[in-house]
C-alpha positions as CSV (number, residue, x, y, z in Angstrom):
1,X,-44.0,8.6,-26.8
2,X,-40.9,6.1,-26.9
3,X,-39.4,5.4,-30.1
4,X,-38.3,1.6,-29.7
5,X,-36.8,0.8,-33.4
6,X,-33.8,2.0,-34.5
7,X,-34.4,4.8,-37.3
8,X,-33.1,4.7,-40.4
9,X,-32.0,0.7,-39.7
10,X,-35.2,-0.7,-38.7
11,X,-37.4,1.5,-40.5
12,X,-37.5,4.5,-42.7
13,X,-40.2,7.5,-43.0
14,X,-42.9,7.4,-39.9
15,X,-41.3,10.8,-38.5
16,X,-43.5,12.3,-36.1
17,X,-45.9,15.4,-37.2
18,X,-47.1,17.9,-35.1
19,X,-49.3,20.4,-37.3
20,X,-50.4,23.9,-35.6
21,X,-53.6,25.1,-36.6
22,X,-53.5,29.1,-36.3
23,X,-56.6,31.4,-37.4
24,X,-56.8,33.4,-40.3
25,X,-53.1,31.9,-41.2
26,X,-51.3,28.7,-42.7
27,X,-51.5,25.5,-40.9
28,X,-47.5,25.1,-39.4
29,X,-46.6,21.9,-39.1
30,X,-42.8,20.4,-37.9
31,X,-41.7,17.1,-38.6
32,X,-39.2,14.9,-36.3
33,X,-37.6,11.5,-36.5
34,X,-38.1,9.4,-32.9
35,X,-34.7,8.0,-32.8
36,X,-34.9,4.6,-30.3
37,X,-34.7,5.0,-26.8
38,X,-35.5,8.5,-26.7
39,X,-38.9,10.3,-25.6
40,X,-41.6,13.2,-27.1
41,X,-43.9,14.8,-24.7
42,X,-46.8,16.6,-27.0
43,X,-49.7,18.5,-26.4
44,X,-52.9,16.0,-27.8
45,X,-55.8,18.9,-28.3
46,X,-54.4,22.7,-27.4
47,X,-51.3,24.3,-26.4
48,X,-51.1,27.9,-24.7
49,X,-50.9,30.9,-27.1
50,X,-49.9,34.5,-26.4
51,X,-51.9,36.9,-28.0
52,X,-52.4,40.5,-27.9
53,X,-55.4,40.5,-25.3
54,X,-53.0,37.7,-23.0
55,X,-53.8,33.7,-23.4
56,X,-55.9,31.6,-25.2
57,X,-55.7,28.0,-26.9
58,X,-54.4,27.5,-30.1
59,X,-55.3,24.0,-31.2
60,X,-52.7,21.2,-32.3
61,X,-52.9,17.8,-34.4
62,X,-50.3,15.0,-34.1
63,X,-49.7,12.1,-36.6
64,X,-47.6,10.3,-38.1
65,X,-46.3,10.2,-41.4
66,X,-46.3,7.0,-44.0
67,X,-43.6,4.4,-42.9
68,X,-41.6,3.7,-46.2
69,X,-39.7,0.5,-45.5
70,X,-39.4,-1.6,-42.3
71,X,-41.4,-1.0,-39.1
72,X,-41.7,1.3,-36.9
73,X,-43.1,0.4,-32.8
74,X,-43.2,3.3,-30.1
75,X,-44.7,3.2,-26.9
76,X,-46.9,5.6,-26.1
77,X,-48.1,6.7,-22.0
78,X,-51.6,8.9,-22.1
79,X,-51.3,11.4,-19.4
80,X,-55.4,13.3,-19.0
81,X,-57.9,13.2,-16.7
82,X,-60.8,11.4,-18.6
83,X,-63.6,12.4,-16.6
């Protein structure tokens, strides 16, 4: 994702949320402004976790959170094999 407004000018709030789901724990979530011009690579369904028996997935939601004044475009290239 590109962020193409200017933040905090063109728009305020709308910071991008990336919430880690992990079992038998809290939800984690992290919270980042998309300043314009600049790029996020994320991880849409699971991301690698190390564990104590080696890998597995630990799942992963993205969002965004409520614009408070202006607006706020990004451009956003999907990058999965849909089949």
């Amino acid at each position: 994702m590109i962020g193409l407004d200017e933040y905090g000018t063109d728009y305020t709030g709308g910071e991008f949320l990336m919430v880690e789901q992990r079992p038998r724990a809290q939800s984690r979530a992290t919270a980042a402004p998309l300043q314009q011009g600049h790029g996020l690579v994320f991880t849409t369904r699971d991301r690698p976790v190390r564990t104590k028996r080696g890998w597995s997935s630990g799942p992963m939601r993205h969002g965004v959170s409520t614009v408070r004044s202006g607006q706020r475009h990004a451009l956003g290239l999907v990058f999965h094999d849909a089949t």
